[in-house]
Structure formats: structure tokens, C-alpha cells
C-alpha positions in Angstrom: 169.1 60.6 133.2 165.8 60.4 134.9 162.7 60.8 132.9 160.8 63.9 133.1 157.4 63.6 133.0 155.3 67.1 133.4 151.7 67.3 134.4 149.5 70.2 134.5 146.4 71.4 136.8 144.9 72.1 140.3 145.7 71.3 143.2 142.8 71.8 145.8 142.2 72.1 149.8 140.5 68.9 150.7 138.7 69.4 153.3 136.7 66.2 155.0 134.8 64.7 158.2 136.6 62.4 160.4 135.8 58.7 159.2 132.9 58.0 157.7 130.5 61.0 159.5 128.6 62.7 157.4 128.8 66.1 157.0 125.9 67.5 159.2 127.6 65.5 161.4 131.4 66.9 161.2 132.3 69.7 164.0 135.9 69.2 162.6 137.5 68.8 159.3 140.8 67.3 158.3 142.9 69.6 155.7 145.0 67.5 153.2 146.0 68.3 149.8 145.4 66.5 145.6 144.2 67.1 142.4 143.9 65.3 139.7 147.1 65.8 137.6 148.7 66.2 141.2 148.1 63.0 142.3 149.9 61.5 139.5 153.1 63.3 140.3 153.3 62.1 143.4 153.1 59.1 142.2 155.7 59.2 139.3 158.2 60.8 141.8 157.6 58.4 144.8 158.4 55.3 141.3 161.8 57.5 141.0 161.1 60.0 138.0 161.6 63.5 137.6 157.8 64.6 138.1 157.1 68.6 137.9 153.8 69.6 138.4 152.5 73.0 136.6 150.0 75.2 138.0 148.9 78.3 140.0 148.4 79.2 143.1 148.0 81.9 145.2 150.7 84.3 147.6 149.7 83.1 150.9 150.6 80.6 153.4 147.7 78.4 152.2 148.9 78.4 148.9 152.1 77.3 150.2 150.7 74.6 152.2 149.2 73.6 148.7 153.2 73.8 146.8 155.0 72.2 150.3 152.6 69.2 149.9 154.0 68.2 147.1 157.6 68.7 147.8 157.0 66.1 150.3 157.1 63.7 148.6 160.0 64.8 145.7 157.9 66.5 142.8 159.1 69.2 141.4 157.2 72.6 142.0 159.9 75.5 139.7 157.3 75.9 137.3 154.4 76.7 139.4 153.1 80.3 139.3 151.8 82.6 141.8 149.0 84.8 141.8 145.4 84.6 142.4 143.5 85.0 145.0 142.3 81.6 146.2 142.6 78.1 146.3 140.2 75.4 144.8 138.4 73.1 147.9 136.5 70.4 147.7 134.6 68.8 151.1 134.8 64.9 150.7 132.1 62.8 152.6 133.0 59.2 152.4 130.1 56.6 151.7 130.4 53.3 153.1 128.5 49.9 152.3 124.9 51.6 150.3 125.5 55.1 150.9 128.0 56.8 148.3 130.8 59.3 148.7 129.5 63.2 147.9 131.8 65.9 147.0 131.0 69.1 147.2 133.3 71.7 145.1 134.1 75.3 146.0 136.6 75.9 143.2 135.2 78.6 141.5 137.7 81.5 140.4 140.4 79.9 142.0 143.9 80.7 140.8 144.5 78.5 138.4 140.7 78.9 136.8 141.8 82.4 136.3 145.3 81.7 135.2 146.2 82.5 131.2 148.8 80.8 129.1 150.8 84.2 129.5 151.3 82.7 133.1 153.6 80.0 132.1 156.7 79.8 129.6 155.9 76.3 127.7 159.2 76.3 125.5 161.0 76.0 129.0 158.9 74.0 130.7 158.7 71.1 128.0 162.7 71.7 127.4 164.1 67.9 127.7 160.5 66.6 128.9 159.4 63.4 127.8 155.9 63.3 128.6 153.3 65.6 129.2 149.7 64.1 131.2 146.5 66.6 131.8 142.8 65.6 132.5 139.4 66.5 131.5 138.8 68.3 135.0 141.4 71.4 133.9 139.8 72.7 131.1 136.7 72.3 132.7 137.3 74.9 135.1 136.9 77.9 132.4 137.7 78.9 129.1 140.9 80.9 130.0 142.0 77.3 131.5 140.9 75.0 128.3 142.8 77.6 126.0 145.7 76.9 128.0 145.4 73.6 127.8 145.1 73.4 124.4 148.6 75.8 123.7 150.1 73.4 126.4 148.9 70.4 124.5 150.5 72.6 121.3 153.8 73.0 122.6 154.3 70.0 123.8 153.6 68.3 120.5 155.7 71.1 119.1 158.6 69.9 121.5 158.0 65.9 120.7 156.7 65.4 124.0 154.4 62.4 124.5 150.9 63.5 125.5 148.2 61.6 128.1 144.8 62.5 128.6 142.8 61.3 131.5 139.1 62.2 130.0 137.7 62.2 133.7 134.3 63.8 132.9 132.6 66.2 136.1 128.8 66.8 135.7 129.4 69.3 138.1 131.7 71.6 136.7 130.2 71.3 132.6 127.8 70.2 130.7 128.3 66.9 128.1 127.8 69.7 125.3 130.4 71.6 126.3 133.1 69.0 127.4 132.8 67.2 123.8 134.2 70.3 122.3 136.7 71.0 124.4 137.8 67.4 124.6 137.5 67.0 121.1 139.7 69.7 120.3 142.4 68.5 123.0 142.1 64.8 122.0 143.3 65.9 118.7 147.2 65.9 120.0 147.1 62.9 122.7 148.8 59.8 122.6 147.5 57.9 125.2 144.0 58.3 126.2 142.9 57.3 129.3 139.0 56.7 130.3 136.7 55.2 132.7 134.0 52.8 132.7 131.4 56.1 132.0 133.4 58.6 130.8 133.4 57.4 127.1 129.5 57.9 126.9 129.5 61.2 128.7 132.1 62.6 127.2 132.2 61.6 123.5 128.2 59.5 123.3 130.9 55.9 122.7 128.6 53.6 125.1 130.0 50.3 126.1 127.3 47.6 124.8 126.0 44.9 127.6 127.4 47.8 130.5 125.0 49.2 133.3 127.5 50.7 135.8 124.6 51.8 138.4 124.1 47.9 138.9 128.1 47.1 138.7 127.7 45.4 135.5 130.8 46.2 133.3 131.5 43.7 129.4 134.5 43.5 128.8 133.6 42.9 124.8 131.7 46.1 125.3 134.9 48.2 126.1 136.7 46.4 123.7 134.1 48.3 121.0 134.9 51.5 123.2 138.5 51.9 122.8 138.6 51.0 118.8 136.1 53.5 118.0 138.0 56.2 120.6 141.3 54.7 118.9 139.8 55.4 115.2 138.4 58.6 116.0 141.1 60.4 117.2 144.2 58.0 116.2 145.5 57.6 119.8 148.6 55.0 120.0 147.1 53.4 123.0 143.4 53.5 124.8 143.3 52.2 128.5 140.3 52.0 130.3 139.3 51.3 134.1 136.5 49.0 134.9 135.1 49.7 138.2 132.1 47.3 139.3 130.7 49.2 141.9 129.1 46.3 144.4 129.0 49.0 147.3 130.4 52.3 148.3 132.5 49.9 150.2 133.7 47.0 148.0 134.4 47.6 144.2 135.7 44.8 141.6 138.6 46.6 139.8 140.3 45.7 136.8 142.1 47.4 133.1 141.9 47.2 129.4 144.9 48.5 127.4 144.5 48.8 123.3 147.8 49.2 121.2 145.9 48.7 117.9 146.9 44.9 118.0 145.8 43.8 121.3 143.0 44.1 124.2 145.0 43.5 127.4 143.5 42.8 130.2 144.5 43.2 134.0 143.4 40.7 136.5 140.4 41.5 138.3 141.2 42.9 142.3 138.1 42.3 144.8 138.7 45.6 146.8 137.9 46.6 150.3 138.4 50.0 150.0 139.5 52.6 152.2 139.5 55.8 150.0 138.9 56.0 146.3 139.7 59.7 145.2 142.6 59.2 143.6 142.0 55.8 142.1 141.5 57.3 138.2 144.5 59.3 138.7 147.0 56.3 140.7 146.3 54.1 137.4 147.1 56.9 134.9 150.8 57.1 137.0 151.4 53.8 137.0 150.5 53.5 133.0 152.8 56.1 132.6 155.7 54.6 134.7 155.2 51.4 132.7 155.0 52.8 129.5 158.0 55.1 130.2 160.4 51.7 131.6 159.6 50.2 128.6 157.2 47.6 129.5 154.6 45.7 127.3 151.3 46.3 126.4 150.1 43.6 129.1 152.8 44.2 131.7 151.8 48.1 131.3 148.2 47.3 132.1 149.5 44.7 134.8 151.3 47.3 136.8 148.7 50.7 136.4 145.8 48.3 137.6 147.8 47.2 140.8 149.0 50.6 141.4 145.8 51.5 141.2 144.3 48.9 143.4 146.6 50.0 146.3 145.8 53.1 146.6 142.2 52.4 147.1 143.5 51.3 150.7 145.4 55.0 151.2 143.8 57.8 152.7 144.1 60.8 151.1 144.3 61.9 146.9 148.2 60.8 147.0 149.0 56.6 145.9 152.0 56.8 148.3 153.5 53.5 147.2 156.8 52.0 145.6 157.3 50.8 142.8 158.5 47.4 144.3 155.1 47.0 146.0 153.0 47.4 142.8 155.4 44.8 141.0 154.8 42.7 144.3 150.6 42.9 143.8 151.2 42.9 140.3 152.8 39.4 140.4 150.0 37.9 142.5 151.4 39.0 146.1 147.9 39.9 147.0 147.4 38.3 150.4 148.2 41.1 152.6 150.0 39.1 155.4 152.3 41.4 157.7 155.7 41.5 156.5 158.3 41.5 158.8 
């Protein structure tokens, strides 16, 4: 049987200038769909699992643009409720070269931020699951969405589910204060704990010695110092981190750690060109997962979520819409990007 991995969160309108125009610029915006915990769905289903993605959305043909997204590309949408009145947007304005991306979030009281653990039947929805991946952006959006979090995060456990946490820390939706609570609390039941080069410090004040990400400066003895103290503090089985040296909005050094409480493994290090990066954080967590899940090593886990990763930062749009054969295919040093034919 296929595994079932479950994933829980918003799904949001993106709504974005053509290219790289700025947004006083933009008489037009294209409409496509992601989200966080969304994007790694996709992914896991377009790799061949059973992915089912949890939320709520609201009665209207937006809303069901939102749920037929998804379906598009094979992930499962029985569990997702409706109700609410809106949907979450967010206006992307890509950087390019010295100028970064901006987002810009109108989210607020959208239906899932509004949504209660009434809304969703956990016992069924974890029946014969095998894993269960959230981030740090859902129970961000209120306090009616970190409680449900939190009994997700309860019945999961309760069920034997294997938990992942993406920590992915937003400034703009709350405070450092507030987020090492909540993330505290929730951190208490994952597994596998998934962070960024920054995310650490903001999230739980763990800084990564010899790092200053503003100048693309990343050690990789620094984040080895990260994930043990993450890894002692909250007895996670595995901490994985991304390391993004930012050289420009348009060209990023990208490489992995993975800690198993024996061994730092690191990726190779990808020199990327990059074409969209929302979605990056979230195309790594997948292919961790999808690693993880087939069995694979420490190392060949790492190997794999780091390539995934990498690929997507050539997609447009939140989803990594890529096979699994391809990411083995960067993974084993097919990196040339010659036509095939």
C-alpha cells in the first residue's frame, strides 16, 4: 500500500506581476495557487504517495479553484472543510539580481484562520496515516489555528503517526515572543524538525556561530551547534536544516544538513540560477519526507530533499512539479542541464 502522508494548513490566492515588474508597475496579475503545507503535497503525490491535504476553505467558486488546484496534480482533498468567508492572498513581487522579492499578505480572517478543531474529525483523518507535516506559518495565523495545531499534533502522536515540523518563522504575521511559545509547545511532539539558515535564531534565540545571512555567509560548524542544541532541547530524531547563501535575489548557493544524533550529513552545494524561490523551504521538507518514508539513509535523505529542492527553484509557481526520477537524476550529479531528447 501506498504511504499516507497528511499535511495540514492554508492554501492562499497568489496573486503576482507578470515577470519581474514591480508592483506599481503591474496593470495585470497572474492567479495561481500554494501554501506552505500545500506545496509539500503536491510534491509527495507527484513522488507517488497518498498525500491529503487538511484545511478550510470557503463555499465559493474561488475556494474551489483553491481545492481543484490541488487535485491536479493527485492530492487528496476528502478531508478539507468548508466554510468561511474568504480566502488567504498573498501579492508576490519577484526581485532579481540586488533587489529582493516582497510579499505582501492579505490573509487575515481567512477560513482557515477562523477554523476550530471542531471543524475536522482527527481520529479519521490520521486512521492508517503514517506521517503527519505542519509548519510554523499555521499556527501563526491565530490562536483558534495554533490550538488546532496542537490537538492535531495530539492526535497524531496519539495514532503513532510520525510528526514534521517546518519551523518557517514570518515576522509578518507574529512576533519572536509569541512564536517561541507556540512553537515550543508544538515542538514538544515532532520528530523531524525542519529549519532554515535564520529560523533557529528567530524562532527559539539558537544562533549559528561564524553565520551573517545578510552577506551570504552560512558555517557549516555553526549549524552543526544548531541542530544538537535543537536536537537536545526538544529530543527530535532528526534535525535538517537548509543553508541558503544569498549572493543575489537572483543567484543563491543551496545546500542541507541532516542530524540523526550520530551524524552531520551534508548535501552537495547547488550554484542556482533561480527562477522562483517560494516554495523552496517547503520542496525540501517533501523530498526529506519521500526519503525518509522509502527508507533511505541519513545521507541519501539529505542527498535527495536538497536536489528536490534545488529544482524547484527553476519552477514558477509554490508547486515543485517534478519526478522522482529527476531529483535521483540531480541527486546523482546529473546537473548539466543539456536538452534531453
Amino acid at each position: 500500500m501506498k504511504k499516507k502522508i497528511i499535511t495540514f494548513g492554508e492554501i492562499m490566492l497568489r496573486l503576482a506581476p507578470e515577470g519581474y515588474h514591480r508592483f506599481i508597475q503591474a496593470d495585470s496579475f497572474g492567479a495561481t495557487y500554494g501554501g506552505g503545507e500545500a506545496n509539500v503535497a503536491v510534491s509527495l503525490a507527484n513522488y507517488g504517495f497518498d498525500a491529503r491535504f487538511v484545511t478550510k476553505l470557503p463555499n465559493h467558486e474561488i475556494g474551489q479553484a483553491a481545492v481543484n488546484s490541488l487535485r491536479k496534480y493527485g492530492v487528496d482533498t476528502t478531508h478539507i472543510v468548508r466554510g468561511g468567508d474568504r480566502i488567504g492572498i498573498y501579492f508576490l513581487e519577484k526581485g532579481a539580481s540586488q533587489r529582493p522579492s516582497k510579499v505582501i499578505y492579505d490573509r487575515a480572517n481567512s477560513s482557515i484562520s477562523t477554523a476550530t478543531s471542531s471543524d475536522f474529525d482527527w481520529e479519521e483523518i490520521f486512521h492508517d496515516a503514517d506521517w503527519f507535516h505542519f509548519t510554523g506559518i499555521t499556527p501563526a495565523l491565530s490562536d483558534s489555528a495554533a490550538a488546532t495545531c496542537l490537538d492535531a499534533c495530539k492526535a497524531a502522536k496519539e495514532a503513532g503517526v510520525t510528526i514534521s515540523c517546518d519551523l518557517n518563522y514570518r515576522n509578518k504575521l507574529w512576533s519572536k515572543e509569541k512564536a517561541r511559545q507556540i512553537m515550543g509547545e508544538l515542538c514538544q511532539y515532532v520528530d523531524v524538525c525542519i529549519a532554515n539558515e535564520e529560523d533557529a535564531a528567530d524562532v527559539f534565540e539558537i544562533r549559528a556561530a561564524d553565520t551573517d545571512v545578510s552577506k551570504g555567509a552560512v558555517s557549516r560548524e555553526g549549524y552543526k551547534d544548531v541542530a544538537r542544541q535543537l536536537m537536545e532541547h526538544f529530543h527530535f530524531s532528526r534535525v535538517a536544516i537548509t543553508l541558503r547563501e544569498s549572493l543575489s535575489a537572483s543567484d543563491n548557493n543551496w545546500s542541507a544538513m541532516l542530524y540523526d544524533a550520530e551524524r552531520f550529513c551534508f548535501s552537495k552545494k547547488y550554484q542556482m540560477h533561480i527562477v522562483d524561490r517560494v516554495g523552496g523551504g517547503d520542496s525540501f521538507g517533501a523530498g526529506l519526507i519521500c526519503a525518509l518514508l522509502n527508507g533511505c539513509s541519513s545521507q541519501e535523505a539529505v542527498d535527495f530533499a536538497a536536489a528536490a529542492s534545488c529544482l524547484k527553484h527553476s519552477i514558477e509557481g509554490d508547486f515543485n512539479l517534478v519526478s522522482a526520477d529527476e531529483v535521483q537524476k540531480l541527486a546523482g550529479g546529473d546537473g548539466s542541464g543539456r536538452v534531453q531528447r
